[in-house]
N, C-alpha and C positions, 0 to 999 in steps of 0.2 A: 541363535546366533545370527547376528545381521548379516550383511553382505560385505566384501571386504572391495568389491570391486562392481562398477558400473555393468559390466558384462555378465558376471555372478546374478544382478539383479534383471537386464535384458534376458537370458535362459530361463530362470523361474517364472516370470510374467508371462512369458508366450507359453510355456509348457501349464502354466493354469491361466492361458485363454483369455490372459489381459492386454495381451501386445498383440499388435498384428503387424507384419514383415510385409512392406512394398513397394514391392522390385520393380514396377513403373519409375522410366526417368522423371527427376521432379527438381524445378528448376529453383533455388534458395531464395531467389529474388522474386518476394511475394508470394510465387506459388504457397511455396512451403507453407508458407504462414495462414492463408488460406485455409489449407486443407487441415493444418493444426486450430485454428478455431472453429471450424464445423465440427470437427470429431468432439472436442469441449462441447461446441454445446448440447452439443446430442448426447451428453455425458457416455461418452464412446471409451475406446482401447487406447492405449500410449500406440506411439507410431512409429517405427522404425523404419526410417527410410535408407533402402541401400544402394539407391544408386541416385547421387547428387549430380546435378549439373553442372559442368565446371568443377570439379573436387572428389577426390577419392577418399574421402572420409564421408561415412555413413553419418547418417543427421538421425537424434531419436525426439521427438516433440510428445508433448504429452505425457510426459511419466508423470508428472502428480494432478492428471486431472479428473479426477475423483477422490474425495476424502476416503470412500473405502478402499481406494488404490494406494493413497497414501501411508494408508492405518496397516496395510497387507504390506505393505515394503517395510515395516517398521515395526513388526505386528512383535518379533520376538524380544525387543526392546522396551516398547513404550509401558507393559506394567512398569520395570522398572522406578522408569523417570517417574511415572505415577506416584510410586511411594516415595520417591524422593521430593517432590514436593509435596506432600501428606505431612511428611516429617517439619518443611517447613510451614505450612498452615499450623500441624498440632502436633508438635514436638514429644509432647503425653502420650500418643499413639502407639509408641515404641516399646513406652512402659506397661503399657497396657495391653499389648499384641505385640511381646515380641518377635516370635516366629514369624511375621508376616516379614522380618526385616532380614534374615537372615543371608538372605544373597547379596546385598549391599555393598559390602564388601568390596567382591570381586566387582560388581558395579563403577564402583569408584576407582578400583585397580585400570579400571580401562580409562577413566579422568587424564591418564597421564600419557604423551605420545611418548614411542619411542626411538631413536634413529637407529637406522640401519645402513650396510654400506654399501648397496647393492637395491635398485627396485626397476619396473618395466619404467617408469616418465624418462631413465634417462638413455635409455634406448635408442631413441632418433630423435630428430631436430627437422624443423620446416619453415619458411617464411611466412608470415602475415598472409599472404594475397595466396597461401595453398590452401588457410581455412574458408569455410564455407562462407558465402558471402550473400548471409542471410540478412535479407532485409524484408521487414514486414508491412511497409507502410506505402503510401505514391511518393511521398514528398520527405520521406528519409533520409540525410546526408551522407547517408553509409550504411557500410554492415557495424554491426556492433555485437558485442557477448552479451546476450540475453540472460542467462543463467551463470554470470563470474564470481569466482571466490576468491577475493581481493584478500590480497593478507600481507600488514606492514606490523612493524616491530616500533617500539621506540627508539631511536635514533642514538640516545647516550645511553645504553644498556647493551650488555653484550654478554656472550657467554650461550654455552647450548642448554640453561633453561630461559633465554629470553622467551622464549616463546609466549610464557606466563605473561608476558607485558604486551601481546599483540592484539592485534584486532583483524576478525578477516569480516568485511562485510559484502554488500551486495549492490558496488556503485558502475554505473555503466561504461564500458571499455570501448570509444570507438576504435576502429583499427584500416578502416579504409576510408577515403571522400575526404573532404575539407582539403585545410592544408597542409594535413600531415605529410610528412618524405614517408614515401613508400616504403613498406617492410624495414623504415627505425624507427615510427614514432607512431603511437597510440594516446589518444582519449582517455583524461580519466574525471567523469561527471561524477565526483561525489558532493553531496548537499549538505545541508547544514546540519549541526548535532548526528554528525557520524563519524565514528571512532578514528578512521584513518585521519580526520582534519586536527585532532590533538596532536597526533603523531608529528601531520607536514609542520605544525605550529613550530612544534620545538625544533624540526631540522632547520627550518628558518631561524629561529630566532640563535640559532650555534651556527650556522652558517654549512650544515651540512649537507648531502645529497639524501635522500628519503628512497629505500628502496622498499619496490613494490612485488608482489609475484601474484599472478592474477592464475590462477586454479579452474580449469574446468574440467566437469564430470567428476570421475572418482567414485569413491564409497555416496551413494545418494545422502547417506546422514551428513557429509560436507556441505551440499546445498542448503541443507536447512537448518545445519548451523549458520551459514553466513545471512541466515535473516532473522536469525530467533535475538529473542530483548533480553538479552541475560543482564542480571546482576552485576553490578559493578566488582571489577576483580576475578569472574571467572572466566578463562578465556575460550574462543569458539571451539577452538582445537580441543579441548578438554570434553565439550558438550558433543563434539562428530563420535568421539571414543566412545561415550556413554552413551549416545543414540545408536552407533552402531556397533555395538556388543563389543569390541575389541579393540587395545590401544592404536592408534592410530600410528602408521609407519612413517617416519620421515627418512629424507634424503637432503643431503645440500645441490643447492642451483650457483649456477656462475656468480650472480650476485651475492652469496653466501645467507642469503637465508633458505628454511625449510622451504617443502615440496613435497605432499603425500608420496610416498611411493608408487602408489597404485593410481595414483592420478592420471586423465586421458591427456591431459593439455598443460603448460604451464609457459605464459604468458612473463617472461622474468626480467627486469630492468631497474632503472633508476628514476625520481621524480628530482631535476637538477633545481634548485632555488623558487623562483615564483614566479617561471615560465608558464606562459598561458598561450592556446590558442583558440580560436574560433570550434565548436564542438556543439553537433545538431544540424539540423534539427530534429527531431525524433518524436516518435509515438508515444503518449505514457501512460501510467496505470490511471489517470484521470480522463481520458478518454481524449485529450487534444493533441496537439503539437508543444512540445517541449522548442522552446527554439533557438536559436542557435545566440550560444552567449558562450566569455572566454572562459575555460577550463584548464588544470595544470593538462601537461605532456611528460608521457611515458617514456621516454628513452630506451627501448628495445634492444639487449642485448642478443636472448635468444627465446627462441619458440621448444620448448621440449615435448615430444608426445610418445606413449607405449606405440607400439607396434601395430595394436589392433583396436585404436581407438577411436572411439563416439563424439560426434557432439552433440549434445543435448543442444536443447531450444525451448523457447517458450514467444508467447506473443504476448507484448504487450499496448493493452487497449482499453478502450472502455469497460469497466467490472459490468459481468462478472468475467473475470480469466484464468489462467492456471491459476495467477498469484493471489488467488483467493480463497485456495485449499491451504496454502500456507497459514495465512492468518485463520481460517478455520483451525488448523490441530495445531497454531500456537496458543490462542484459545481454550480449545481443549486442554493443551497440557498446563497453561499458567494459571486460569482463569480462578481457580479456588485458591490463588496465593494473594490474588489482590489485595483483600485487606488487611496483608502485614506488609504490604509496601505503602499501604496510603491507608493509614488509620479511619475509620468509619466508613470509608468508600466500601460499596457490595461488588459492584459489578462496575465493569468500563466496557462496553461495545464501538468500535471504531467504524465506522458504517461503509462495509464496502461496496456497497453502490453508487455511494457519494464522493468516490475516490478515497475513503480510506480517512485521510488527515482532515479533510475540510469539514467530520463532519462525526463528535463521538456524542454517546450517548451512556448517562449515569446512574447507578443507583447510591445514595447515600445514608446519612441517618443522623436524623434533625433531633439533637436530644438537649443542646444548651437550654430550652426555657419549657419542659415536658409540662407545667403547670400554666401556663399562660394558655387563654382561653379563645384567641384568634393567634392559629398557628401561619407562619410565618418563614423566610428560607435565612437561616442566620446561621447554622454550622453547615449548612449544604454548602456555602459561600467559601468557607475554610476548606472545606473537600476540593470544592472545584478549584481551588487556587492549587492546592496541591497536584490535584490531577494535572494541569498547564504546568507545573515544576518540574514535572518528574519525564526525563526522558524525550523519546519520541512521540509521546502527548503532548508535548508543550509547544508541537507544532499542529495544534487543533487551531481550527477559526470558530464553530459555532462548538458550544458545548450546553448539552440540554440534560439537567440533574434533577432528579426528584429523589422524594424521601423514601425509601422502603416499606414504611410505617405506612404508608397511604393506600392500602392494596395496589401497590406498583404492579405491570401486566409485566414479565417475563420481558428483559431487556432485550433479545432477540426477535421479539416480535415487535417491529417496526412499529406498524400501523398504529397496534394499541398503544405504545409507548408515548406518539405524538397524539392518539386522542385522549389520554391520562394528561399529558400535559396543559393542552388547548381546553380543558375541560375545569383548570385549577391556576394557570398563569393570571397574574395582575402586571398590565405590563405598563403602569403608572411605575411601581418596585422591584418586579424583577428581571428589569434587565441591565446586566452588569459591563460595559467596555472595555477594553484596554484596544485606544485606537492608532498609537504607531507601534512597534511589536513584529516580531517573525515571525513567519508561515513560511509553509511547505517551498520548496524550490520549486516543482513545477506548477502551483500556482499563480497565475497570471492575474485576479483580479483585485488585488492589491494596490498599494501605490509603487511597487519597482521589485526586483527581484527579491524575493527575501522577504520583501517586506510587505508588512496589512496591519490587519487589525482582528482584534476578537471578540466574540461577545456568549457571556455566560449567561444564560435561561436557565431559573430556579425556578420550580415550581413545589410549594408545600402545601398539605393543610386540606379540607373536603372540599367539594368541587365545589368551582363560583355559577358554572354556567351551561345550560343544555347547549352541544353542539348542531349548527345548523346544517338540512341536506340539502336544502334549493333555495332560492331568490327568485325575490319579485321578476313576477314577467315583463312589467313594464318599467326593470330596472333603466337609467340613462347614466351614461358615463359619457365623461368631457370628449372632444373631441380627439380622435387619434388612437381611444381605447376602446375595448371592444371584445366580442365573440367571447362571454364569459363563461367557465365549465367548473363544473363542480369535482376537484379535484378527485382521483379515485375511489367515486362516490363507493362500490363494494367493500372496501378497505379502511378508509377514511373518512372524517367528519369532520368540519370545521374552518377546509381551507377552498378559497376560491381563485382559479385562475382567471387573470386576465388577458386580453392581445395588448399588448401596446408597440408604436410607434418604434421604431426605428432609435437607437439609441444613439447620439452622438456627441454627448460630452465629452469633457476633459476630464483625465484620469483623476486628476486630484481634487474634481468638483461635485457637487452632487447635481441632480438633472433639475431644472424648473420644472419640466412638463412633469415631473413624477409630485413635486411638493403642491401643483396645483392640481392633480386628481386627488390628495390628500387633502387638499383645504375644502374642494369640491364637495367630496362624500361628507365631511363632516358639515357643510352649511346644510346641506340637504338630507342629512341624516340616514343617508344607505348606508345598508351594512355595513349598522352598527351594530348586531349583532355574530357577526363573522368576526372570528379573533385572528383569524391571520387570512392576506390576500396576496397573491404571488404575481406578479406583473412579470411577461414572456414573450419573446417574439413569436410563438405556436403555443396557442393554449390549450390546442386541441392534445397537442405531440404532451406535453409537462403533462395534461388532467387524465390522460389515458392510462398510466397503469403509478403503482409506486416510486417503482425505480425510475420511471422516468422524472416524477417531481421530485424526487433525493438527487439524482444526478444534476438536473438542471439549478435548482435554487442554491446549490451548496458549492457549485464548482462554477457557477455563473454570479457570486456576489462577491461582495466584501462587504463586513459587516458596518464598520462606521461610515461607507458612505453609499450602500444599497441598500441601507435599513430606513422606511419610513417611517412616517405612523399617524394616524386619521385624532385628530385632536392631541397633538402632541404637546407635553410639558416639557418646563426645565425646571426642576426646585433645587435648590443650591447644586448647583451643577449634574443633578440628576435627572438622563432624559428618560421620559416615556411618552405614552399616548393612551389617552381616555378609550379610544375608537381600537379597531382593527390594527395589526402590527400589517407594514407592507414590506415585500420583500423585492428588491427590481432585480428580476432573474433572467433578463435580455443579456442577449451578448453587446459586448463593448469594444471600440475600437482597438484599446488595447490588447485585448483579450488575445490568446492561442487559438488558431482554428481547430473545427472539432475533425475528427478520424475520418474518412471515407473511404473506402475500397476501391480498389480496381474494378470497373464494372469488365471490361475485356481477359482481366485474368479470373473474375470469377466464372463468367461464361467456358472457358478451357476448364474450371476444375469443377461445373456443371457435367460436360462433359466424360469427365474421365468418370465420376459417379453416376452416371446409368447407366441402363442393365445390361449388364455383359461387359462393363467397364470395370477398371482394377479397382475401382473407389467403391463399387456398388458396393450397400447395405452400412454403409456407415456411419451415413446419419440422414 
């Protein structure tokens, strides 16, 4: 049986030795955040902090950061859910082994919430500026709900099974800084293709007010409903029941929608018309500054919490971070259903080092012409358009697919994946565009919010070419480039960094000085046998380890106009390049700047972990 309550789940963790309680003052603003991604990375204990600065609510950071903490909060569930996607992978299963289904059942019994008249959320009530006023970043506009369970209904739908018609998802709530009024108006950053923006559509387009209840803490299987990619038609609420063994309680809020019962917080108001304010700037799972652009306004009725309630937290920042246990055990649990959502497709990996959207990675299955004697990417092509279709993939920028059939290396191993590629790519053929087109919201290197470009990389068929591990000593690059590294040579084959100059065009142009290192190499014939070369403001920082060239070339380009190429073509509107593919992975004026820490508050929370300090031993 799961947990039915946040605090049910805080007792069990510290009594088996995964939480640790500490009762040092600890201030919300940065500190906190601080000391929760050192314990991350030191893949440490969840952290229970009980004595907040400024707030009498206890702060917990770190509950899901370790998958095996995750899999342990969830541990008496997740067979479950297991066989219920089994059932959908191979339906035959059932007939075959029944017995293994027999609990199902009551499984799906818990699919359905139910209300009740009476729970702790409606216990007390408190203003905005009593929650903790956690801010993670230097340059963050505020506190904001790091971990919110945003939950809207549809707008012309009514009745107590609307619920069936909701969506709770996982968009950012400011609640203090800007120019919101004080304790009545909250931030509500949701981005594009997420469920609550269907919802605001139609209250727009009837002209009605769109009520919102923003949920934190609770049953933990609430959290990770509000970011699991469910199937269209099943709602989150259904999935919290089945994740966490027992129907889920609701209660009605002022605004008259639900409210777990057993909820620590709930956030309840109105979204009036297509009122927008300034909102950001903030830190994001891509590692920069999200920055400040207009967003709807929450209308704040009332604040409701239990009596003895938590707030969770997380930080977010350059991957890896908490929210990358998430996508591991969603992963885990989807990952064998993919290919009855996207026919041929094997596998889909979202790379979260690359921030996740900018950057998936495919297997598929090249079977349209099995007799044709130079194989070729021609149903890969139909895969990847599907993959860009469906969902929250369809806000990918690079997408890199190969055939299965090819002794493809394990889609989780990076490294191999991009030397399986680099090793089979013709990128006269296989590289496919679409150059105006949506992308992620906190993507910056587009041409405008919302907006870029993408680009599909097919690779089929047996290898064209040995990759290379060094270059000429007495390589010469134009002037301005320079300090060339052999990208994580241990890891990687194939790809070269370079330094180049200082970036200062126009967003919506491409660079000269990039198209003349490009005409350069190819009159002089360097490396041309390097298939890809990554131009960086630190080539040393990009070639030192993996993540740092995933993070840098995939969160620092856009693809139609930071993609070069060393002998480049056009044949009937099709681009490539004879030579080496380039990538310009400098930052750009437009660009988000990147994270940087408090150097003064890390020295304090230095401090408080040495020996004989309340921190000591934690990471």
């Amino acid at each position: 049986m799961g947990y039915d309550t946040l605090q049910a789940c805080i007792r069990d963790l510290e009594a088996a030795g995964r939480l640790v309680r500490l009762d040092v003052e600890v201030d919300p603003y940065l500190e906190a955040g601080v000391i929760q991604r050192r314990v991350y990375q030191a893949g440490g204990p969840a952290l229970l902090f009980t004595r907040v600065k400024g707030c009498h609510f206890p702060m917990l950071g770190n509950l899901f950061g370790t998958l095996d903490r995750a899999r342990y909060i969830f541990r008496d569930t997740l067979p479950a859910l297991e066989k219920l996607v089994r059932l959908k992978v191979d339906p035959s299963d059932a007939l075959r082994a029944p017995w293994k289904y027999l609990g199902l059942v009551r499984t799906l019994w818990n699919a359905r919430p139910k209300y009740v008249a009476n729970g702790p959320i409606l216990a007390k009530s408190c203003a905005l500026s009593d929650l903790p006023n956690q801010v993670s970043w230097p340059r963050d506009g505020g506190a904001f709900v790091t971990l919110p369970q945003v939950y809207s209904e549809n707008p012309v739908k009514s009745g107590p099974n609307n619920w069936m018609n909701s969506n709770l998802g996982m968009y950012r709530v400011q609640f203090s800084g800007g120019q919101y009024a004080p304790d009545r108006e909250a931030g509500l950053h949701y981005q594009i293709h997420r469920g609550i923006g269907v919802h605001h559509a139609v209250a727009l387009q009837r002209g009605l007010p769109l009520r919102v209840n923003v949920f934190i803490g609770g049953p933990p299987a609430m959290t990770l409903a509000a970011v699991m990619p469910l199937p269209e038609g099943m709602p989150e609420l259904s999935f919290a029941g089945i994740l966490g063994g027992q129907r889920l309680e609701l209660v009605r809020s002022a605004n008259g929608l639900p409210m777990p019962a057993q909820a620590d917080f709930c956030i309840s108001g109105v979204v009036n018309g297509a009122r927008t304010l300034p909102e950001g700037p903030f830190g994001d799972h891509l590692g920069y500054y999200s920055l400040e652009h207009d967003f709807p306004v929450l209308t704040v009725d009332r604040v409701y919490h239990r009596p003895d309630a938590v707030w969770p937290f997380t930080t977010v920042g350059r991957p890896p971070q908490e929210d990358t246990t998430f996508g591991a055990l969603i992963h885990d649990l989807t990952g064998e259903a993919i290919p009855t959502v996207l026919p041929g497709v094997r596998a889909v990996h979202a790379v979260d080092a690359a921030g996740v959207h900018p950057l998936l990675l495919a297997l598929g299955s090249e079977r349209y012409v099995p007799y044709d004697s130079e194989r070729a990417p021609r149903e890969l092509l139909t895969q990847a358009n599907a993959i860009l279709g469906q969902g929250q993939l369809s806000l990918a920028k690079y997408l890199f697919i190969v055939d299965q059939a090819d002794d493809s290396p394990d889609i989780h191993d990076i490294a191999a994946f991009f030397r399986h590629v680099l090793e089979r790519v013709d990128w006269t053929r296989d590289l496919h565009f679409q150059t105006r087109t949506t992308v992620d919201t906190l993507d910056y290197s587009g041409l405008g919010l919302n907006q870029g470009s993408k680009v599909v990389i097919a690779a089929a068929g047996p290898p064209r070419r040995t990759l290379p591990t060094s270059f000429p000593s007495d390589l010469r690059l134009p002037g301005g480039f320079g300090s060339p590294q052999v990208c994580a040579p241990n890891v990687l084959a194939g790809i070269l960094v370079i330094q180049g100059p200082a970036c200062t065009r126009a967003r919506h142009a491409q660079d000269p000085a990039m198209t003349e290192l490009c005409r350069e190499l190819h009159a002089a014939k360097q490396l041309m046998d390097w298939p890809l070369i990554i131009v960086a403001d630190d080539s040393a920082f990009v070639a030192r380890t993996l993540n740092n060239f995933l993070w840098t070339t995939f969160t620092r380009s856009d693809p139609a106009r930071d993609i070069y190429g060393v002998g480049e073509t056009m044949t009937c509107k099709h681009w490539g390049c004879n030579g080496p593919l380039v990538i310009d992975a400098r930052a750009k004026p437009h660009h988000a700047p990147a994270l940087e820490p408090d150097t003064e508050v890390g020295k304090r929370v230095d401090l408080l972990a040495a020996k004989g300090g309340p921190l000591e031993g934690l990471w």
